[in-house]
VOGU-3710 file (C-alpha; in Angstrom, 3 decimals, decimal comma):
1> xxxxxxxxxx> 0,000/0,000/0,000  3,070/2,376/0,335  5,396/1,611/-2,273  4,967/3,839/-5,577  6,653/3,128/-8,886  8,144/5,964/-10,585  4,992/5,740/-13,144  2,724/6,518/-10,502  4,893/9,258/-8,899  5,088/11,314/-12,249
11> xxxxxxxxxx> 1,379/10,643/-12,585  0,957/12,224/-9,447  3,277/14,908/-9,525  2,143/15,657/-13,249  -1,265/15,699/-12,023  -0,366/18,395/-9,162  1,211/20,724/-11,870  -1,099/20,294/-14,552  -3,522/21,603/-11,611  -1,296/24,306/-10,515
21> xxxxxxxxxx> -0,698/25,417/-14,043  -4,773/25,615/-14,827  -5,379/27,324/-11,313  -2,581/30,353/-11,690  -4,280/32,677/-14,422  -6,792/33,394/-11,624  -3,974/35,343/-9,576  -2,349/36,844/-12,372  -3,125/40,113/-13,587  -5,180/40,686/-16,756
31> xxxxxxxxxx> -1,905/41,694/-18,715  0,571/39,257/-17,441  -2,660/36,401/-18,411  -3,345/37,767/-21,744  0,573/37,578/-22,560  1,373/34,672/-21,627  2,706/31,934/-24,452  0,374/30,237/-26,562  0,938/26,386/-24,777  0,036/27,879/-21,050
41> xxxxxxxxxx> -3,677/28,098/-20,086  -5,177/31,199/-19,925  -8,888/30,182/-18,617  -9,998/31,590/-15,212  -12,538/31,030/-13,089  -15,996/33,251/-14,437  -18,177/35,374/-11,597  -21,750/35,158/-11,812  -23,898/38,081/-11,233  -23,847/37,321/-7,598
51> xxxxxxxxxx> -20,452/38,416/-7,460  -19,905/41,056/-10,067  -23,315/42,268/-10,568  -25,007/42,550/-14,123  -28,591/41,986/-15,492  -30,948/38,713/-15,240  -33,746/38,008/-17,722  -36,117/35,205/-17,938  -37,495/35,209/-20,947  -40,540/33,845/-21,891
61> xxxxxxxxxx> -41,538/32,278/-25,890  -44,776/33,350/-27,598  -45,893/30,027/-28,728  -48,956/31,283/-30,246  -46,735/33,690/-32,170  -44,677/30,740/-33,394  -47,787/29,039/-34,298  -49,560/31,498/-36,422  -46,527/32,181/-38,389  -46,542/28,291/-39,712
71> xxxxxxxxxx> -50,404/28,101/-40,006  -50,015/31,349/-42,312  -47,380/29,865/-44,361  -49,564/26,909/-44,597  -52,268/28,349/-45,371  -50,927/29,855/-48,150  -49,416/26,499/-49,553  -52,680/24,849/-49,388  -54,372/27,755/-51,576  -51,009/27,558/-53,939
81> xxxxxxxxxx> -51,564/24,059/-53,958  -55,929/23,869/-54,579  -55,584/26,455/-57,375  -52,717/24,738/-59,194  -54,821/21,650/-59,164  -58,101/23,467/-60,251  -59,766/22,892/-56,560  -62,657/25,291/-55,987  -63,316/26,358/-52,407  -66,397/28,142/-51,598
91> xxxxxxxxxx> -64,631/30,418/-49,599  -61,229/31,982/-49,320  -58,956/29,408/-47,651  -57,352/31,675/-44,650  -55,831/31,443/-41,127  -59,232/31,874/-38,616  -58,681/35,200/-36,644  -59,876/33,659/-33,104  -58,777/30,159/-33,055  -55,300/28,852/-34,742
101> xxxxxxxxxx> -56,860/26,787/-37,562  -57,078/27,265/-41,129  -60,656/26,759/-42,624  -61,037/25,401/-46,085  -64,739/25,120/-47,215  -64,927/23,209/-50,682  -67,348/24,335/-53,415  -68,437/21,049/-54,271  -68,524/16,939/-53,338  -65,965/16,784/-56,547
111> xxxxxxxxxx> -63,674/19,391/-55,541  -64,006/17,257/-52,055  -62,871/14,310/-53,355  -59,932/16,235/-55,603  -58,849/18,566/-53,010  -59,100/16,095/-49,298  -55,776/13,636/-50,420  -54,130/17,495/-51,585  -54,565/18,346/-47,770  -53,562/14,253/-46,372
121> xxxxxxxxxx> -50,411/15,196/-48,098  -49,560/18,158/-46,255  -49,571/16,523/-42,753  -46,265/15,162/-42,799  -44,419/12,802/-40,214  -42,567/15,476/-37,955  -39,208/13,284/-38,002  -38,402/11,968/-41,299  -35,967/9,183/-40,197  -38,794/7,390/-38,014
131> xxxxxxxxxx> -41,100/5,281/-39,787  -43,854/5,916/-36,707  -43,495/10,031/-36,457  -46,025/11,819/-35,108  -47,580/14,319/-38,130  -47,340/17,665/-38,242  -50,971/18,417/-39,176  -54,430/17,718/-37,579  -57,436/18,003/-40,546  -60,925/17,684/-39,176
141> xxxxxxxxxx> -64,323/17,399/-40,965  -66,525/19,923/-38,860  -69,372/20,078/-41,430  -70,550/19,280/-45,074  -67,626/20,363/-47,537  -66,177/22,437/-44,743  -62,418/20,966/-43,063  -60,516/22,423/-40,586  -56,810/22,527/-40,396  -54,643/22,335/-36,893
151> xxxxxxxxxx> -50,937/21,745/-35,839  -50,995/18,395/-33,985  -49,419/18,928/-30,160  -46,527/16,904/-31,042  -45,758/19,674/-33,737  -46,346/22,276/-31,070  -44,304/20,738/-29,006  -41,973/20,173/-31,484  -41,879/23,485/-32,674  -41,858/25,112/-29,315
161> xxxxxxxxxx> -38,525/23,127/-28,510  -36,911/24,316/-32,046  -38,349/27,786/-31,240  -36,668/27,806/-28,540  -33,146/26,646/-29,211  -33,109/28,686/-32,123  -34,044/31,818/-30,111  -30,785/31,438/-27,741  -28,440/31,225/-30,947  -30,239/34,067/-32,629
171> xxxxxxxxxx> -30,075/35,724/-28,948  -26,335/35,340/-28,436  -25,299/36,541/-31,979  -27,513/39,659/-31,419  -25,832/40,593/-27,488  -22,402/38,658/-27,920  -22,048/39,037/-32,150  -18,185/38,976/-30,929  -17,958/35,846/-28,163  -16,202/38,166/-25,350
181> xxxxxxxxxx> -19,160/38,326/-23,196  -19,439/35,751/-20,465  -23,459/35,654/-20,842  -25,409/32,889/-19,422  -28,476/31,433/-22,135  -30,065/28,238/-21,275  -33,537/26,960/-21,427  -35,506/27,098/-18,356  -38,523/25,030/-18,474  -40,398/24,324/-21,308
191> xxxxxxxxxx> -41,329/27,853/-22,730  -38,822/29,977/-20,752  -35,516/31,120/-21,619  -32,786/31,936/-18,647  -30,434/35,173/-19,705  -27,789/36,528/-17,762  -24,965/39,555/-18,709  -22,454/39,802/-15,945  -21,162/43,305/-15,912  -24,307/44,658/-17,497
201> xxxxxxxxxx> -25,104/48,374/-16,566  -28,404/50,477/-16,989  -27,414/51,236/-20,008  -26,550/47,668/-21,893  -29,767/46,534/-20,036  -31,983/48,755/-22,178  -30,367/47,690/-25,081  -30,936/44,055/-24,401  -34,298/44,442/-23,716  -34,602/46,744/-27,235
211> xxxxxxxxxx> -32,471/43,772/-28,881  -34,981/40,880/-27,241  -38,293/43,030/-27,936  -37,301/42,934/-32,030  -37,925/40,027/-34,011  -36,355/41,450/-37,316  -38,293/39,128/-39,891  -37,297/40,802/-43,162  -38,798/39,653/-46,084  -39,234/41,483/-49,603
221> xxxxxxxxxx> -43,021/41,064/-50,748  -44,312/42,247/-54,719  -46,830/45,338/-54,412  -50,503/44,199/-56,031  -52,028/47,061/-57,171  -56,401/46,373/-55,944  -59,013/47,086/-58,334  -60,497/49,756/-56,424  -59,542/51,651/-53,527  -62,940/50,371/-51,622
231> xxxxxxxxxx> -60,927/46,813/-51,875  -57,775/47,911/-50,304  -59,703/50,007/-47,687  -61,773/46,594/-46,512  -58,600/44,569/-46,554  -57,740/47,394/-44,170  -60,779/47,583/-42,142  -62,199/44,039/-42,067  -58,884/41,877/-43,118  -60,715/40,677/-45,896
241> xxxxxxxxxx> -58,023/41,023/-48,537  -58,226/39,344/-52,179  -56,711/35,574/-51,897  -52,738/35,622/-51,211  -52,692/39,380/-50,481  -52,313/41,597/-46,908  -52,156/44,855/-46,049  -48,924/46,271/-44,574  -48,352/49,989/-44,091  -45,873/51,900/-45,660
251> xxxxxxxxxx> -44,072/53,713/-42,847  -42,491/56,487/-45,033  -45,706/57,332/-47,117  -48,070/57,266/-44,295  -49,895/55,309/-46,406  -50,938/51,469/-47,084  -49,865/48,873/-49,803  -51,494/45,693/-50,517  -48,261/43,117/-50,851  -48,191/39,532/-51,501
261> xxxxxxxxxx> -48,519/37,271/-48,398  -45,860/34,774/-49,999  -42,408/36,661/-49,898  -39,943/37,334/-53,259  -37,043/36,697/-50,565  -36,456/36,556/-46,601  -34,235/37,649/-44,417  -32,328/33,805/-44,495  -31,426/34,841/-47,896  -28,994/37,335/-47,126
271> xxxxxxxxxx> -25,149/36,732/-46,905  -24,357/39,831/-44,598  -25,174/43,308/-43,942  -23,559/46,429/-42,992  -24,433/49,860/-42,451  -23,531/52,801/-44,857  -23,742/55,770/-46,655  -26,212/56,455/-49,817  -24,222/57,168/-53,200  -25,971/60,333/-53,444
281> xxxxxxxxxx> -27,225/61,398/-50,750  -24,990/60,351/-47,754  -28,277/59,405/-45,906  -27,357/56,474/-43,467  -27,959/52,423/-45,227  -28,211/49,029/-44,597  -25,495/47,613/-47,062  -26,928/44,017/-47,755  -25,599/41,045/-50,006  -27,594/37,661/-50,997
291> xxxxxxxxxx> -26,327/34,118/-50,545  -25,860/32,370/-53,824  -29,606/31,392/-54,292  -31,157/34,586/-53,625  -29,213/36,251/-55,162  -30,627/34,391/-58,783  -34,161/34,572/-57,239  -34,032/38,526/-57,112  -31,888/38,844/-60,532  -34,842/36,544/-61,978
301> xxxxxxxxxx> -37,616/38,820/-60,065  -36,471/42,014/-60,830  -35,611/41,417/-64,479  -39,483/40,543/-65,131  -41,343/43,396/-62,900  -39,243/46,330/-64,263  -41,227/49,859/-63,719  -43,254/47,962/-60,740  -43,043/48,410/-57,355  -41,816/45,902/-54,387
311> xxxxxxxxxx> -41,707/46,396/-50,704  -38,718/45,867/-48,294  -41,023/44,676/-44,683  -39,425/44,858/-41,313  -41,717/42,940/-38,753  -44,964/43,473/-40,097  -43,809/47,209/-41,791  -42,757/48,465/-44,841  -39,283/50,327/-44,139  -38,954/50,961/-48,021
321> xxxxxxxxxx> -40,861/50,412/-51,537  -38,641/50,956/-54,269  -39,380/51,431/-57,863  -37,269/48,528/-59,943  -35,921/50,383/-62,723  -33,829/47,432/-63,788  -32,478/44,167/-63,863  -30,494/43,836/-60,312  -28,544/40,726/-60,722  -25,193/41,750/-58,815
331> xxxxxxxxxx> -25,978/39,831/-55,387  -26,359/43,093/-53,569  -28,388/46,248/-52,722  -29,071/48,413/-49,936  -32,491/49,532/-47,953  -33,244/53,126/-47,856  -35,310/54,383/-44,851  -36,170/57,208/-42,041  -32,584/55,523/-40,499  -30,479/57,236/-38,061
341> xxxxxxxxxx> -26,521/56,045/-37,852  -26,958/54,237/-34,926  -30,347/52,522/-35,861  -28,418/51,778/-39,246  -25,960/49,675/-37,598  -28,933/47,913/-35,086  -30,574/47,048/-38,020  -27,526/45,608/-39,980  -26,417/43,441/-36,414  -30,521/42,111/-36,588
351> xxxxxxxxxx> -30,453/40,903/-40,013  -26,545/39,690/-39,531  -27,549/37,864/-36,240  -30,970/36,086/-37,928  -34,789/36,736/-37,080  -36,391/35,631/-33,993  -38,559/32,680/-34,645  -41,031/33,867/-32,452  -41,542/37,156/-30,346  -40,040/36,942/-26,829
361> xxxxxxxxxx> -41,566/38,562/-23,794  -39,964/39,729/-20,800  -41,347/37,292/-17,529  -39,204/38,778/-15,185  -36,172/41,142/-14,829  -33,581/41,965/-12,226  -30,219/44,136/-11,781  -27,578/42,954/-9,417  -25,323/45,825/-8,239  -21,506/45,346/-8,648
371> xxxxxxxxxx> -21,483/46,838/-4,961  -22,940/43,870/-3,861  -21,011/41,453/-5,542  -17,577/42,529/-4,428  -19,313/42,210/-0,668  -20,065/38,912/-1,258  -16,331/37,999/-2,480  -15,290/39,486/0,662  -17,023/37,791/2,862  -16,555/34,598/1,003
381> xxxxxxxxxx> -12,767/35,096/0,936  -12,762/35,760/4,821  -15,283/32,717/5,522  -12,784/30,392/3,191  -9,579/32,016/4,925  -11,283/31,935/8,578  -12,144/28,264/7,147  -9,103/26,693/6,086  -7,017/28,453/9,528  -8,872/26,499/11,483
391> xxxxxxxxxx> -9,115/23,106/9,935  -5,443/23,658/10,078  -4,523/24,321/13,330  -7,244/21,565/14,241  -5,123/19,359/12,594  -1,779/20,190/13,889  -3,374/20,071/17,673  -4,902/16,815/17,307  -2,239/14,513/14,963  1,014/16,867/15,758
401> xxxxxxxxxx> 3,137/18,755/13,556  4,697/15,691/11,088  0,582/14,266/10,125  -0,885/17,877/10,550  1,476/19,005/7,690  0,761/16,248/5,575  -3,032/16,326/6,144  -2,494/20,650/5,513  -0,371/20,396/2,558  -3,381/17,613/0,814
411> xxxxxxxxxx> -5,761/19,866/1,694  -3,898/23,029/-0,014  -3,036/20,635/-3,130  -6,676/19,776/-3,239  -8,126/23,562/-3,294  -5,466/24,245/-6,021  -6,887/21,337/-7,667  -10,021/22,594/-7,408  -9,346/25,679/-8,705  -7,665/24,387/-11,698
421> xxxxxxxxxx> -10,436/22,013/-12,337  -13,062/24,948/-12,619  -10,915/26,900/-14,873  -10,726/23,976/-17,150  -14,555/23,571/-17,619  -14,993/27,557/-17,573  -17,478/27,258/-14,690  -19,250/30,283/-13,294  -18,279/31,398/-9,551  -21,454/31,777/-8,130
431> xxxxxxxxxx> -22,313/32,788/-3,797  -23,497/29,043/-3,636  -20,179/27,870/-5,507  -18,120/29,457/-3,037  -20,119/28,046/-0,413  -19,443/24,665/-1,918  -15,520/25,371/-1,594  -15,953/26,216/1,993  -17,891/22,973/2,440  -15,158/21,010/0,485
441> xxxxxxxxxx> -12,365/22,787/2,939  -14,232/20,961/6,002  -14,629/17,534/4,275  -11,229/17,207/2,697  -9,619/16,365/6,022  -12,523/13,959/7,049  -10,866/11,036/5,121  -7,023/12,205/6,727  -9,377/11,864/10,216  -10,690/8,661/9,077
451> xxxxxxxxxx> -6,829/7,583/8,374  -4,980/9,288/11,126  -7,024/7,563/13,905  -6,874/4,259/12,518  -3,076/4,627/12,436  -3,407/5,627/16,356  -4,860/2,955/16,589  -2,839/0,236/15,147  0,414/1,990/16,570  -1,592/1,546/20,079
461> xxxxxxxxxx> -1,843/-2,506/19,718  2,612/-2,644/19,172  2,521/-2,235/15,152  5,661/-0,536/13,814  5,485/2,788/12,648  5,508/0,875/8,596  3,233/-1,481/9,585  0,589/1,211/10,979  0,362/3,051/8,482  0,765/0,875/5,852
471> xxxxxxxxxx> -2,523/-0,684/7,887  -4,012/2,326/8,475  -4,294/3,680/5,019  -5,823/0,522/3,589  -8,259/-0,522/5,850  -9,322/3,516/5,729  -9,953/3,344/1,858  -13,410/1,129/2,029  -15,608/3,927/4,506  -13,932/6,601/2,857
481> xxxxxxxxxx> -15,066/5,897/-0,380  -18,653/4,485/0,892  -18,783/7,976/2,465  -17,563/10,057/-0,635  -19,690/7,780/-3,209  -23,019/9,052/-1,006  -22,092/12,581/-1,133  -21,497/12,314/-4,553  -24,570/10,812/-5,844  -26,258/13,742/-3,462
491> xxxxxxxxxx> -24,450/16,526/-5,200  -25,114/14,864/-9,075  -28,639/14,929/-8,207  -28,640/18,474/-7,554  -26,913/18,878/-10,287  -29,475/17,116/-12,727  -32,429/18,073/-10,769  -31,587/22,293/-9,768  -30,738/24,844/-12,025  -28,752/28,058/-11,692
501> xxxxxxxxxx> -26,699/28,813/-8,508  -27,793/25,084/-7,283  -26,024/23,904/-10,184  -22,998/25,886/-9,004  -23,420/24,507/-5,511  -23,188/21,154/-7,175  -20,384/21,542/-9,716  -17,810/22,915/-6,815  -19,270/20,003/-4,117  -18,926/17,403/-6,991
511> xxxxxxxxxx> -15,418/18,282/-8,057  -14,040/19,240/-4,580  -15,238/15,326/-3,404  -13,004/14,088/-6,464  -10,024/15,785/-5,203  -10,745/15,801/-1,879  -10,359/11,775/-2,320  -7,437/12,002/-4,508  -5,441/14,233/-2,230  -6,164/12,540/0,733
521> xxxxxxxxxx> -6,002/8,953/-0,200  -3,117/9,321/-2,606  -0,899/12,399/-2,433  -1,090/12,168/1,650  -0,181/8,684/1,294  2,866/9,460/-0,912  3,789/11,881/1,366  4,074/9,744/4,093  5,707/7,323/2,393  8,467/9,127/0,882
531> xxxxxxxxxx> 8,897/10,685/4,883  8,996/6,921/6,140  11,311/5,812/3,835  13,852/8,454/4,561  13,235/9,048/8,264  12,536/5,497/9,355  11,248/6,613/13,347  10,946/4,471/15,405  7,775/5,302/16,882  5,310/7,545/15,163
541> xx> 4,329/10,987/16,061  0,703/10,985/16,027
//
């Protein structure tokens, strides 16, 4: 039990400075980290909000948003799809405006039987690759030639868990478009979206919430000209627009123009954007260029509407409706609009960073002080100092100066350890994480305890001071680990089960068990191996 090869001594010793290594960018100072050379670590521990203040959001998805977008879009298929196949409805086939279905009310029994397979097909299985998939679409006879058309709950669901995910990565481009910020975005339940800024003042606050309250669906729509002005003021009025048409208003006439529901391009079609400059004017742009395919959809578009009209729409309004005077087939163009400099460059970070499947509402909203943070280090640096003092001198008083040292010296390897481990996995130091540390300060030295007494023990009954120890350690190793294992499975559980600063709690607890073990059970026992071997005592100290 106390002999070591030389493998396992480098192991050990390489494990010690690997951990020493990984732990030290937390003491340097912000230049002497970020110079360091390229093969030393630079991670450090991260500070939640506890600690250095900043902004927490929990955000909550409009499903019902999410919802109606698809059963528009699928509304309009299904009309796409009964006119290209000559099926006569008796009414226009539209989105209801109380309930999210989609009525279709056939003319006759024939168009029936055409037009009932058209709208089987559309209800697809929701997961391609499984033969059993729930489908997407629910399509219910309610009366005589009339069908109604819902999302099944697995789509819902389905969609709200896509909505979702896709809403942190648009989310994080949008705040952190760079990566420097340490943010915190993580679902939180099933509709609910958990957003934290460390550092965040009043003022970045108020542009998160402006950045989460903006959806930034761009999409270019053609301009219908109506028959009448009567017909564009009901589609107005009453929302009863001609088939495949809406209203939209145009923000920099004052006026409305009745646009094609279907759009010519989105804003997925775009490369990049950037503000600018007009050519002419110097009035502040949005600089945009199209990905290879729409970039031949809106050559193809505008080569065959020149002299007409088509509108640029920015969540549900027109920003600009320019007259195509020819051909544009170069990949790239630019949106004109009421735009200020800095709403310029909003705009062109929106469209870069990708439109908000659904809108977002704020649930709940807090600001942590930095004030208070730095309080709380302080007090957890003098409740970890106060901590580790007196484990130590309990240690020294109660095994003497030779075991106290060793016990000491594991239990200053294992906080290093610790340390290092955290900076590794780029963990955020929360209150509760710190309280976790403190915890792991007191339960470190419960296996040395576990150990030292059983080698008072054995030196008690006329064991040599080898022989005791040798004893000692290896009988120890069974309740130690039955005792670590428990605590363990305790602190996974919370880690599984909690969220947030419970999480932290866990992560510290979890890790500072590990190396509480590993310290105790095998750098203590090298430790007092290599001092037998080169003091041999006769009696032991203890």
């Amino acid at each position: 039990m106390l002999h070591f090869s030389r493998v396992k001594i480098f192991f050990i010793m390489g494990a010690i400075v690997l951990g020493i290594l990984f732990s030290m960018p937390n003491v340097l100072p912000v230049g002497v980290r970020d110079n360091l050379p390229a093969p030393l670590p630079r991670n450090t521990l991260n500070l939640g909000l506890d600690l250095q203040g900043g902004a927490h959001f929990l955000l909550e998805v409009d499903v019902k948003d999410g919802v109606a977008n698809k059963l528009k879009a699928e509304s309009s298929d299904i009309r796409k799809i009964l006119r290209g196949e000559r099926v006569r409805t008796a009414a226009p086939v539209r989105v209801d405006k109380e309930e999210p279905y989609i009525n279709v009310t056939f003319k006759t029994f024939a168009d029936e039987e055409a037009g009932l397979p058209l709208l089987e097909a559309r209800s697809e299985p929701i997961d391609e690759n499984k033969i059993n998939s729930a489908r997407t679409l629910n399509i219910e006879n309610i009366s005589e030639l009339r069908y109604r058309v819902s999302l099944t709950d697995e789509m819902v669901s389905y969609m709200t868990e896509r909505t979702i995910n896709q809403s942190i990565k648009v989310l994080r481009d949008r705040i952190d478009p760079t990566g420097t910020m340490e943010l915190t975005l993580a679902k939180e339940g099933s509709e609910r979206i958990l957003l934290q800024v460390p550092g965040a003042d009043n003022e970045e606050v108020k542009k998160i919430e402006s950045v989460i309250e903006k959806t930034a669906h761009l999409s270019f729509h053609e301009v219908k000209n109506p028959d009448s002005p009567l017909e564009l003021q009901v589609c107005i009025e009453e929302q009863t627009c001609p088939p495949g048409t809406s209203a939209y208003l145009d923000e920099e006439r004052g006026t409305y123009l009745l646009l094609t529901e279907r759009p010519i391009l989105t804003g997925a079609d775009l490369k990049k954007s950037d503000p600018g400059l007009a050519p002419q004017t110097n009035q502040p742009i949005v600089n945009f260029t199209y990905n290879f395919a729409g970039a031949n959809k809106f050559c193809d578009y505008t080569s065959e509407h020149v002299g007409e009209l088509f509108a640029i729409v920015l969540d549900g309004k027109i920003i600009s409706a320019p007259n195509i005077k020819g051909a544009i087939c170069g990949g790239s163009g630019y949106i004109e609009g009421n735009f200020t400099i800095q709403s310029a460059k909003e705009l062109a970070l929106l469209l870069n960073a990708g439109a908000l499947p659904a809108k977002l509402r704020v649930a709940y909203k807090t600001q942590v002080g930095p004030e208070m943070g730095a309080d709380s280090i302080r007090a957890g640096k003098a409740a970890s100092m106060l901590g580790l003092l007196g484990v130590a001198l309990f240690m020294w008083l109660s095994y003497g100066l030779r075991f106290g040292t060793i016990a000491n010296t594991a239990l200053a390897i294992n906080i290093v350890l610790i340390a290092g481990a955290l900076s590794i996995l780029g963990a955020t130091l929360t209150l509760p994480g710190i309280a976790g540390i403190i915890l792991t300060i007191g339960m470190a030295v419960d296996a040395n305890v576990l150990i030292f007494e059983r080698i008072r023990e054995e030196s008690a009954l006329g064991r040599g001071p080898i022989n005791a120890v040798d004893t000692g350690y290896r009988l120890s190793l069974a309740p130690i680990l039955d005792a670590n294992i428990t605590t363990l499975i305790a602190a996974l559980t919370l880690y599984f089960v909690g969220s947030g600063p419970i999480r932290g709690f866990a992560v510290t607890l979890a890790i500072g068990i590990v190396m509480s073990v590993f310290t105790a059970v095998v750098v203590a026992r090298l430790m007092s191996a290599v001092w037998l071997r080169r003091a041999r005592p006769k009696t032991l100290p203890i």
